[in-house]
C-alpha positions as CSV (number, residue, x, y, z in Angstrom):
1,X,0.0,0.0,0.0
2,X,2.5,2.3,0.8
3,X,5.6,3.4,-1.6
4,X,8.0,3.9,0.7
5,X,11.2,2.1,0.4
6,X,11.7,-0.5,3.6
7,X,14.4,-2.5,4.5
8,X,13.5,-5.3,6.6
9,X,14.7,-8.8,7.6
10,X,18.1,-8.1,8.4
11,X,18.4,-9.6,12.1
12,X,15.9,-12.0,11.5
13,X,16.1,-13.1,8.0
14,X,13.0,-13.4,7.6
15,X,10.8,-11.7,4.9
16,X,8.8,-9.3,6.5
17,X,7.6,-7.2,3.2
18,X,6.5,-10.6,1.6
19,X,4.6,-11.7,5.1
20,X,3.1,-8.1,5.1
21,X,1.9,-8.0,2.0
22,X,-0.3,-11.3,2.5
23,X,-1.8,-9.7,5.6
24,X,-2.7,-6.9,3.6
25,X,-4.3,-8.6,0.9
26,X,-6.2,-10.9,2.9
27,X,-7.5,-7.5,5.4
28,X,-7.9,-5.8,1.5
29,X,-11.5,-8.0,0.7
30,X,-13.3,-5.1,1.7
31,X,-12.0,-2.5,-0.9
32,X,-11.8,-5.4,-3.8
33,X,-15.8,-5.5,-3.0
34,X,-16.5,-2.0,-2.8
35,X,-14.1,-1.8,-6.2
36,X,-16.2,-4.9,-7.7
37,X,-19.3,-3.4,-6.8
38,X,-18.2,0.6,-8.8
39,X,-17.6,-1.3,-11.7
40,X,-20.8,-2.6,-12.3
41,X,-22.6,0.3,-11.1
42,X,-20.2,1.5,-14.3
43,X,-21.6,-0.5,-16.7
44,X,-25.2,0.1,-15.3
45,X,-24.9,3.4,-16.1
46,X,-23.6,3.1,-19.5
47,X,-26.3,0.0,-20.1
48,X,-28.7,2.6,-18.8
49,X,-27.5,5.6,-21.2
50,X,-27.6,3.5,-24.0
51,X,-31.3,2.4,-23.1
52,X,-32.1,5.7,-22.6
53,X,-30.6,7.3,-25.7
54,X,-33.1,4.9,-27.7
55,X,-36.4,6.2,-25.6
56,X,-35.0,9.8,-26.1
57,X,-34.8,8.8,-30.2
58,X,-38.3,7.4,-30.1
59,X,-39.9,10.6,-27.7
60,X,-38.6,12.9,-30.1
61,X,-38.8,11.0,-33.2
62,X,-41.7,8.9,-34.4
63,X,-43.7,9.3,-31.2
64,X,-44.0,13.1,-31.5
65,X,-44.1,13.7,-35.2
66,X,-47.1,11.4,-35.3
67,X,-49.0,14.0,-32.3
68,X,-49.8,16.3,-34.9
69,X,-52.6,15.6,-37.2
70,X,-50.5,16.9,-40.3
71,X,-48.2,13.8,-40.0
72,X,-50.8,12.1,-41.8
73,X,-51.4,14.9,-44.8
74,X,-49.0,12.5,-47.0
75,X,-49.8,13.1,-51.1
76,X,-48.8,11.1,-54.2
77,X,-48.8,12.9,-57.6
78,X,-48.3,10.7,-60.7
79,X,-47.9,11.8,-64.3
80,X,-49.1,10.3,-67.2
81,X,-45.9,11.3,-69.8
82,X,-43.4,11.1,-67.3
83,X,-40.9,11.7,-70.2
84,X,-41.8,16.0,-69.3
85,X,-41.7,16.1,-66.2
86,X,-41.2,14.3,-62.7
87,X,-43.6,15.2,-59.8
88,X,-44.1,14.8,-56.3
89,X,-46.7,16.4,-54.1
90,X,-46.9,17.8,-50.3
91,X,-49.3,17.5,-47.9
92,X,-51.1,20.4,-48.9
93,X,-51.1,19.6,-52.9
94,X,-54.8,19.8,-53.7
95,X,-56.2,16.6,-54.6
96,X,-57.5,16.0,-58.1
97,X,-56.1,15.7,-61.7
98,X,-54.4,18.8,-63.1
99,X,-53.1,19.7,-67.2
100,X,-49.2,20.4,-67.3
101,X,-47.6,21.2,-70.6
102,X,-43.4,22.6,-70.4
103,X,-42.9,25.2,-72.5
104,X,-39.5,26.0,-72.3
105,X,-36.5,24.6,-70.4
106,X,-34.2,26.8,-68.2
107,X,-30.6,27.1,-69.4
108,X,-27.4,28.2,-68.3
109,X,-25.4,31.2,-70.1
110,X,-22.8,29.2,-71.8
111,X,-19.7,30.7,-74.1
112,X,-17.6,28.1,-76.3
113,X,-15.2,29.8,-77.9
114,X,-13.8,29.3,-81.5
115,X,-10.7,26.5,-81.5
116,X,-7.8,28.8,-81.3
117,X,-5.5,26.3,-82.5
118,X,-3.3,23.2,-81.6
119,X,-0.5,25.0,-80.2
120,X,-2.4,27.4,-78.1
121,X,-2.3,26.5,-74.4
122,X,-3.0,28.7,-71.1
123,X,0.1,30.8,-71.0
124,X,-0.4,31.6,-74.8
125,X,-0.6,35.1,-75.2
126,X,-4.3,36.1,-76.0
127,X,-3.7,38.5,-77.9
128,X,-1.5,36.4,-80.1
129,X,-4.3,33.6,-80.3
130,X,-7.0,35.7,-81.2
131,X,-5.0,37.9,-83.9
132,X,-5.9,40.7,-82.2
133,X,-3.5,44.0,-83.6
134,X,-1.7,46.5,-82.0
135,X,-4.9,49.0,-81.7
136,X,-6.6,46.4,-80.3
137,X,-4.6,46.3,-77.3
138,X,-5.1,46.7,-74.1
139,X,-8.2,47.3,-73.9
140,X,-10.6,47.0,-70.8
141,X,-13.4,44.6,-71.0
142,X,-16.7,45.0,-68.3
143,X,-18.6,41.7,-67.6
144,X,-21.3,41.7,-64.8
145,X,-20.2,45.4,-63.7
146,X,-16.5,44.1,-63.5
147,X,-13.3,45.1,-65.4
148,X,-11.0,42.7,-67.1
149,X,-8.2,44.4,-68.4
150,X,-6.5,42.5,-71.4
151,X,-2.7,43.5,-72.5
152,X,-0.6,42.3,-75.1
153,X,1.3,40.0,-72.2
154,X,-2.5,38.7,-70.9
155,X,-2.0,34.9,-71.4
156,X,-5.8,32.6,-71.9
157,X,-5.4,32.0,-68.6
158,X,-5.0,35.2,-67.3
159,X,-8.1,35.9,-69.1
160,X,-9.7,33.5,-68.1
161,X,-9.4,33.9,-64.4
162,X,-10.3,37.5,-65.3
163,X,-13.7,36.1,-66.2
164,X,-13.8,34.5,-63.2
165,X,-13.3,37.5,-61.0
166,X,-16.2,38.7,-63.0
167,X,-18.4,36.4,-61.2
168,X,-18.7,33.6,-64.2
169,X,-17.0,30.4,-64.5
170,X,-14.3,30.6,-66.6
171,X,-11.6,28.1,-67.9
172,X,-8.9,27.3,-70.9
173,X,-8.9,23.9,-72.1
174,X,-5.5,23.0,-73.3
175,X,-6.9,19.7,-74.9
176,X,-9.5,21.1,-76.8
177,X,-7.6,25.0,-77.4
178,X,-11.1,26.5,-76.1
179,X,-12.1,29.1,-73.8
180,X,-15.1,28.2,-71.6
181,X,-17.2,30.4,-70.0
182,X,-20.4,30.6,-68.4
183,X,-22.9,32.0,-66.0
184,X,-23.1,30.3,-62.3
185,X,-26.7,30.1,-62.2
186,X,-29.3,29.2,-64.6
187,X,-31.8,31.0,-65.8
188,X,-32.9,34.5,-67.5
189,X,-31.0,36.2,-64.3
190,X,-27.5,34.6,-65.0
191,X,-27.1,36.1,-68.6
192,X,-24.1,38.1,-68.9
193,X,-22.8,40.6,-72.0
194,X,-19.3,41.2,-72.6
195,X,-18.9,45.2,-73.1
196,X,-15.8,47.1,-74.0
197,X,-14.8,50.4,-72.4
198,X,-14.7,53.1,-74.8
199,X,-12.2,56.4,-74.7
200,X,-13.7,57.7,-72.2
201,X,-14.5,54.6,-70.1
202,X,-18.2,54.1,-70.9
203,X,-19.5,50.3,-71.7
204,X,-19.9,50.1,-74.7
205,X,-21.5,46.8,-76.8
206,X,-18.6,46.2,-79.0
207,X,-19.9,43.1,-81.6
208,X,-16.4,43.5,-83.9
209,X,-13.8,43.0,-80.9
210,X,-15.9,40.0,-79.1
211,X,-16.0,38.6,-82.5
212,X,-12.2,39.0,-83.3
213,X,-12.2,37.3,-79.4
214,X,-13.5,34.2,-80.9
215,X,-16.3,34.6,-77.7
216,X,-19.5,35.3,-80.4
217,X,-21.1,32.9,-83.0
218,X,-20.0,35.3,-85.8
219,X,-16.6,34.7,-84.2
220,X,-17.1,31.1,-84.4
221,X,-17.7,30.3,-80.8
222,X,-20.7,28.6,-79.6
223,X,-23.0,30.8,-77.8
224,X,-26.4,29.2,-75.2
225,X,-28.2,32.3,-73.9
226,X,-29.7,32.0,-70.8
227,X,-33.1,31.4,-70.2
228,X,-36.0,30.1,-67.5
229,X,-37.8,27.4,-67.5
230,X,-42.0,27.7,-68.1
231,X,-44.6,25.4,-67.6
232,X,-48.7,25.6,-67.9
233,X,-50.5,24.5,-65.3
234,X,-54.2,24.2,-66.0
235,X,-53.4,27.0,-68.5
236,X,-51.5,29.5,-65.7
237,X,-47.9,30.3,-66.8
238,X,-45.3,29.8,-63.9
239,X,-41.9,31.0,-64.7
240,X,-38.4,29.5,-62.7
241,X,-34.7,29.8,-63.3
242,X,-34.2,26.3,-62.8
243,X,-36.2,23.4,-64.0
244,X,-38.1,22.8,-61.1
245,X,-40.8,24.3,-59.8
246,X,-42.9,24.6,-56.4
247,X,-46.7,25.1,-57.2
248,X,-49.5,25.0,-54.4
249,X,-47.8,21.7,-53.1
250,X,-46.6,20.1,-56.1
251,X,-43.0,19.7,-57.1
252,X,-42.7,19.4,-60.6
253,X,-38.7,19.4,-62.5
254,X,-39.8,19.8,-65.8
255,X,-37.4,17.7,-68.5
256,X,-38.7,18.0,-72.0
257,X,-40.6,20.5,-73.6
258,X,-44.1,19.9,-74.9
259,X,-45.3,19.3,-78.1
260,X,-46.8,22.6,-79.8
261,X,-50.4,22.1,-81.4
262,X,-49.3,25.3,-84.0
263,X,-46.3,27.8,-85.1
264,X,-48.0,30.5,-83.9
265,X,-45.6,31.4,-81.0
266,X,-48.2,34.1,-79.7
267,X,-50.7,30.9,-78.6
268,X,-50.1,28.8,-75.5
269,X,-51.1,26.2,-77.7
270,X,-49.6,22.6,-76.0
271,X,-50.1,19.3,-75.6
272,X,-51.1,19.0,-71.9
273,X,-50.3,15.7,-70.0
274,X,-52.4,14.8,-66.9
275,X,-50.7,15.0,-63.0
276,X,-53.1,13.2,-60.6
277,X,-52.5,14.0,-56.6
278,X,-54.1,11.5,-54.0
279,X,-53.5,10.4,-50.5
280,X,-50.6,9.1,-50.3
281,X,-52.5,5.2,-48.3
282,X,-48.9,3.5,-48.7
283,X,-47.0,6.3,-47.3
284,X,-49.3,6.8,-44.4
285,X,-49.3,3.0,-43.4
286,X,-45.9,2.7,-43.8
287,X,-45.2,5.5,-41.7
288,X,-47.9,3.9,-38.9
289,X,-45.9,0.7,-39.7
290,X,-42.6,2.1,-39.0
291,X,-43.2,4.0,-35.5
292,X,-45.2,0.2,-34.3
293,X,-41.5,-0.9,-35.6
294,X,-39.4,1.1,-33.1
295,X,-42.0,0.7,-30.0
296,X,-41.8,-3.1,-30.7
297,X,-37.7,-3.0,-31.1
298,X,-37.4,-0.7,-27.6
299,X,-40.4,-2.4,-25.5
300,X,-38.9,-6.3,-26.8
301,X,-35.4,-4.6,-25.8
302,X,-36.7,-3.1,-22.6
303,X,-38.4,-6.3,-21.5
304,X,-35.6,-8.5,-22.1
305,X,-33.2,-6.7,-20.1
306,X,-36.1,-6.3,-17.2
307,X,-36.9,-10.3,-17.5
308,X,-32.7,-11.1,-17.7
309,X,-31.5,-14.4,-15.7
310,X,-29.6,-13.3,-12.7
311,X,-25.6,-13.2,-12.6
312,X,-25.3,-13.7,-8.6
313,X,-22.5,-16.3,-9.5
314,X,-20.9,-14.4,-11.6
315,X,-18.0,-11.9,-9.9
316,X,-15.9,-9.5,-11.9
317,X,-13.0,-10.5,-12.9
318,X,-9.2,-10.0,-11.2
319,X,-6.5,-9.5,-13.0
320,X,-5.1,-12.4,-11.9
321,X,-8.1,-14.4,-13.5
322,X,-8.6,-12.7,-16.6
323,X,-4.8,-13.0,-17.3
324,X,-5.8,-17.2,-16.7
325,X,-8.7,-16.9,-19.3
326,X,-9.0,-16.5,-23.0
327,X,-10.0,-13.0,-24.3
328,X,-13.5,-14.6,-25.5
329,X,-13.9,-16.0,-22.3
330,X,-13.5,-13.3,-20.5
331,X,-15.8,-11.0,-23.0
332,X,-18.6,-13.9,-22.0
333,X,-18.5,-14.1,-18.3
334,X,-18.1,-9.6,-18.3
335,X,-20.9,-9.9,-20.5
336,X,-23.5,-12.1,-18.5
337,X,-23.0,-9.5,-15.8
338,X,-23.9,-7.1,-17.8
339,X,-27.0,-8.5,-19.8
340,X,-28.2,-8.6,-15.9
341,X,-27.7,-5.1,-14.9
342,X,-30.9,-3.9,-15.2
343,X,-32.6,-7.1,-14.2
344,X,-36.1,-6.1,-11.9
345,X,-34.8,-2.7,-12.0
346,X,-37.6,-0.3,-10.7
347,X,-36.8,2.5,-13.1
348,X,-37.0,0.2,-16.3
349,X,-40.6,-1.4,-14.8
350,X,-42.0,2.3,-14.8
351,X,-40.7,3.0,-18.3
352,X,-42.3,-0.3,-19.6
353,X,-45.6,0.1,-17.7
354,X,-45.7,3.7,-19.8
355,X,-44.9,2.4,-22.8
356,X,-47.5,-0.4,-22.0
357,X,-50.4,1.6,-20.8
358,X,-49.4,4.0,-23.9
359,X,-50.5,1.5,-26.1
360,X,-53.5,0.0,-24.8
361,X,-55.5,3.5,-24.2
362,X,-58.6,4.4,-26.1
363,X,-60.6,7.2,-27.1
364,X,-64.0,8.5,-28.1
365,X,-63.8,9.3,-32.3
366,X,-67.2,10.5,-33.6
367,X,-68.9,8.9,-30.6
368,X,-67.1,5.6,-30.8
369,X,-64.4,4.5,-28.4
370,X,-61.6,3.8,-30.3
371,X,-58.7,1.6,-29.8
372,X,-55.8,0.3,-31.5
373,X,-57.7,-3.0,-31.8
374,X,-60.1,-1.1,-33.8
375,X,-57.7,-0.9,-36.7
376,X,-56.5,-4.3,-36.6
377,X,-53.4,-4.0,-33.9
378,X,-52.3,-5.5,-30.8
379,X,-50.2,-8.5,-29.5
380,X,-50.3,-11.9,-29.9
381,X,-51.7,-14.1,-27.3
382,X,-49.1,-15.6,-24.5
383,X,-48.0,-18.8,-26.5
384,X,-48.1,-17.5,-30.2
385,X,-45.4,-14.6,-28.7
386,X,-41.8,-15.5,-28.1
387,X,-40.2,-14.7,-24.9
388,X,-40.0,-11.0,-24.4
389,X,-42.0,-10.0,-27.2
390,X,-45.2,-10.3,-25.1
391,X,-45.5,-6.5,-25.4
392,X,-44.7,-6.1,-29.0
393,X,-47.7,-4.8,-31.2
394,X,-48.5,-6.6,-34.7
395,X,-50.8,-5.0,-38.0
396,X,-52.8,-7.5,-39.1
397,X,-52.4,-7.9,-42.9
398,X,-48.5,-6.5,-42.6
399,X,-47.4,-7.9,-45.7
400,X,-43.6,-8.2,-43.0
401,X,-45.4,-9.8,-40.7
402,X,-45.3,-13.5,-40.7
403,X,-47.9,-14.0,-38.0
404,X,-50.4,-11.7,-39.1
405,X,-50.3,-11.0,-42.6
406,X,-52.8,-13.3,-43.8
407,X,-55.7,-11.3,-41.5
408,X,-57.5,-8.8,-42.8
409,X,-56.6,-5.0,-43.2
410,X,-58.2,-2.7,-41.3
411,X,-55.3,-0.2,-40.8
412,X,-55.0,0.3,-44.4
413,X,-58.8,0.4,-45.2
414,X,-59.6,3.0,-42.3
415,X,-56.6,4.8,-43.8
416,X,-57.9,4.5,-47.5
417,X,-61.7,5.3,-46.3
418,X,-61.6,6.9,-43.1
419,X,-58.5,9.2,-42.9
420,X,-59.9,11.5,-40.5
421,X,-60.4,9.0,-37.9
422,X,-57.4,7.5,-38.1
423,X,-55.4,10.9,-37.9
424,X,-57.3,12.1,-34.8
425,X,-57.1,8.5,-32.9
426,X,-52.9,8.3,-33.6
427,X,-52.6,11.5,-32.7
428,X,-54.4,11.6,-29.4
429,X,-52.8,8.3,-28.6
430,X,-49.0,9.8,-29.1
431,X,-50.0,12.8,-27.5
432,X,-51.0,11.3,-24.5
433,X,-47.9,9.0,-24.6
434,X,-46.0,12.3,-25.2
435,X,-47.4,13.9,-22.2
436,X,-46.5,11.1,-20.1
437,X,-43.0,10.4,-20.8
438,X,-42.9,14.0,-20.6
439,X,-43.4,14.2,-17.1
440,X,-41.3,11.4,-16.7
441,X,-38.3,13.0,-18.1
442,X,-38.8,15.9,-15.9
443,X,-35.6,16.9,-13.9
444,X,-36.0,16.2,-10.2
445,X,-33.9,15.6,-7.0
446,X,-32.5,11.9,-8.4
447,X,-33.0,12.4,-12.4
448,X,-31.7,15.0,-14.9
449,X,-34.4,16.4,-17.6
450,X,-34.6,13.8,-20.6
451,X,-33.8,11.1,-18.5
452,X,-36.1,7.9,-17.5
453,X,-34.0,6.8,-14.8
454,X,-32.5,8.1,-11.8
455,X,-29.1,8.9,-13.6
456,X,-28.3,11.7,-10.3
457,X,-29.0,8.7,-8.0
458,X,-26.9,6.7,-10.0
459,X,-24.0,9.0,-10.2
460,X,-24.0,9.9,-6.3
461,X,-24.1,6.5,-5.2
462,X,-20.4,6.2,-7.4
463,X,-19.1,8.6,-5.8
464,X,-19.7,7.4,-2.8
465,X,-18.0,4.2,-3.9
466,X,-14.9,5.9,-4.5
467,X,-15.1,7.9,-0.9
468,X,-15.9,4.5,0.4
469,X,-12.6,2.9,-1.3
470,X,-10.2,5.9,-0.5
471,X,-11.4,5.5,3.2
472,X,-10.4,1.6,2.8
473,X,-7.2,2.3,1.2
474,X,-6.3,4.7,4.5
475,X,-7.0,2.1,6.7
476,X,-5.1,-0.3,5.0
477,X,-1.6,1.7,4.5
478,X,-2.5,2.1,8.4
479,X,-2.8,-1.9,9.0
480,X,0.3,-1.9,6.9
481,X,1.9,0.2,8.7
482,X,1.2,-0.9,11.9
483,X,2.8,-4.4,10.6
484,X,5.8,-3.1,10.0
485,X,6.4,-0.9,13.2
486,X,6.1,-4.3,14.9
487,X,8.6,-6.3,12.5
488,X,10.9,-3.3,13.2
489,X,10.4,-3.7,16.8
490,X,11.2,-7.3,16.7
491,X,13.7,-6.6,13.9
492,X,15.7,-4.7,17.2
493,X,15.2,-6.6,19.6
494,X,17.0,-9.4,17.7
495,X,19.4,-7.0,16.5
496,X,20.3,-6.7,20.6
497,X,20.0,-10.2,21.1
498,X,22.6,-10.8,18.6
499,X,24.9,-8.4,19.9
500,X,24.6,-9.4,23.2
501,X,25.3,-13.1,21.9
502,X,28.6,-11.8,19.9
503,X,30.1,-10.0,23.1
504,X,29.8,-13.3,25.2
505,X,31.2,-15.2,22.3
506,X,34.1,-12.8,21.8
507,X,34.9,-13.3,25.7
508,X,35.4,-17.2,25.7
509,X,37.4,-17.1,22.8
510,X,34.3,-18.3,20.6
511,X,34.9,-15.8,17.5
């Protein structure tokens, strides 16, 4: 216990710090306990975090999306040329069938200039590649409001990153001896005009020196102008700088432009193609499907753990006993411990008997009293369910459900005819659920806020462990200590002794 250096045995010759030490191990049974006992309290904690962290993920997740009514305002939008246009629809889309015709596509600003020639790379002078003269240089180009100065030492590169100052994107391409440049952003709002400044510094449209550029089609260069994208929705023109558009719920990204009925460009005259919005009854029950999911994943987790087979046999480990196992086996017998933590533990029976009571409540829809039973859910009786899945709630006619698929559907008819019922009933169920886990979670003397167990109780009976084991280790260094003051006391007495014994044997001639 102690670290300070002893030297003992010398009269005797006998090994006191050996004989010490053994005294002090077997008087040390008390702190290996208290020691023992921390370290699962440790991994009851963590077993409990863990736990805890999934409840917290299910509170804030499927549980309370599915309190508010417009969880359940799911749409579906299908198109009948889907070669157009894609769509999808919100919650709010208004239900019905509705004409769509694209008119135009959006497109992106987009300069390709004229091939300048096989041996002109980036640090070619421009001026040199686009045979521009001596009065043609410098001059002082304005694109988007700002100035690119060209020289007669401005290389395509330099030029380039001059455009990209500007606010375009702008590169050389020495495999294809092309300058590229373009807006950043589609649409009518991303075109750009490349003006020269005049004598006097004015911006000026200058057609004959972009063309000697090699940066306009009479120059030989390749020129998209930008434009948006419009479509006809039951005849209304909507206009976007990007393919897609956002209208009254729908998301439409239109892809190919319609077919036009005549040439006369003044008529809105296309072939319309039908977009049909419905509740979305697949999306609904699968979303109903996938909360039941979770709940049965947690409550089967929750009762397994409360339902474990008790480790009373099983002690943690010394050192001195893993070092005589095999990492596996060791792994196995830590691991029955803690697969028993929470075993009858009074903060995991009160979160299942929420969860539990959660479930089975009902309520009174349009004068009925309503239940999950009413829409075809519930458990299995006691010997159809496996162990620990006593709790876990089943759909019949769940097409993953090997149990209860064959049954009839009532979820997914009460969805498909009676939406407004089964909105209101989920709703008020998770609410209530809500409410109670709520209050739950509530911070108090031996819990923090978000927490279904006493994680303060928890932590102050840990630290208590490690008062508890300091206090041990003091009296042990003093049980040690006393030890050795009384092998040093003997250790002197047979120190005398022996002297004593050498003086007599000195006098009769014995040494």
């Amino acid at each position: 216990m102690s670290d300070r250096l002893r030297m003992t045995g010398l009269a005797s010759g006998m090994d006191t710090q050996s004989i010490v030490e053994q005294l002090v191990e077997v008087k040390s049974y008390r702190k290996t306990d208290l020691k023992n006992e921390q370290t699962k309290l440790g991994w009851k904690q963590e077993a409990w975090k863990d736990l805890n962290k999934k409840m917290y993920s299910f509170y804030t997740g499927k549980l309370g999306e599915m309190r508010f009514e417009g969880f359940f305002d799911k749409k579906k939008a299908n198109i009948v040329d889907s070669s157009i246009a894609s769509v999808s629809a919100e919650g709010n889309a208004v239900s019905g069938t509705q004409a769509l015709a694209v008119k135009q596509l959006a497109k992106t600003h987009y300069i390709t200039s004229r091939n300048y020639g096989n041996d002109v790379t980036g640090s070619t002078k421009a001026a040199e590649a686009m045979g521009l003269g001596g009065t043609d240089v410098p001059k002082t180009l304005e694109v988007n409001g700002k100035k690119i100065e060209i020289t007669s030492e401005t290389t395509m590169k330099e030029l380039a990153d001059g455009f990209a100052k500007a606010g375009l994107n702008a590169n050389f391409d020495n495999a294809t001896h092309r300058l590229f440049v373009s807006a950043k952003e589609s649409g009518e709002a991303g075109k750009f005009d490349i003006k020269v400044l005049d004598e006097n510094g004015i911006a000026q449209d200058d057609p004959d020196f972009v063309e000697k550029m090699g940066l306009s089609e009479d120059g030989g260069a390749s020129v998209v102008t930008g434009q948006d994208a419009k479509i006809l929705l039951n005849g209304a023109e909507f206009t976007s700088s990007t393919n897609s558009f956002n209208v009254n719920g729908l998301s439409i990204t239109a892809t190919k432009v319609s077919e036009k009925l005549s040439d006369d460009e003044s008529k809105n005259d296309y072939v319309t193609t039908n977009v049909s919005v419905d509740t979305d009854v697949d999306g609904i029950y699968d979303s109903i499907r996938d909360m039941f999911k979770e709940y049965n994943d947690l409550i089967n987790e929750m009762s397994k753990l409360y339902n474990a087979d008790s480790a009373k046999d099983y002690k943690v480990l010394s050192e001195e006993e893993k070092d005589a196992m095999s990492d596996e086996e060791v792994e196995k017998w830590e691991q029955k411990i803690k697969d028993s933590l929470l075993r009858r533990d009074d903060n995991l029976r009160s979160a299942l008997e929420t969860f539990k009571s959660g479930m089975i409540a009902s309520f009174d829809i349009n004068g009925e009293t309503t239940s999950l039973g009413t829409f075809g859910i519930g458990t299995l009786s006691y010997f159809d369910a496996a162990e620990n899945e006593r709790y876990a709630l089943h759909i019949d006619g769940n097409a993953d459900d090997t149990v209860t698929s064959s049954k009839t559907d009532k979820l997914r008819d009460a969805i498909t005819n009676n939406l407004d019922s089964v909105k209101s009933f989920f709703s008020q169920m998770t609410s209530a659920m809500y409410k109670t886990m709520t209050k739950q979670m509530s911070s108090t003397e031996y819990r923090s806020v978000y927490n279904m167990y006493d994680d303060k109780a928890l932590q102050s009976e840990y630290d208590k462990y490690s008062k508890d084991i300091a206090k041990e280790e003091e009296k042990l260094s003093d049980y040690e200590d006393k030890w050795y003051d009384k092998f040093a006391k003997m250790e002197s007495a047979m120190e005398k002794i022996n002297s004593k014994s050498n003086s007599i044997a000195s006098l009769f001639g014995m040494q």
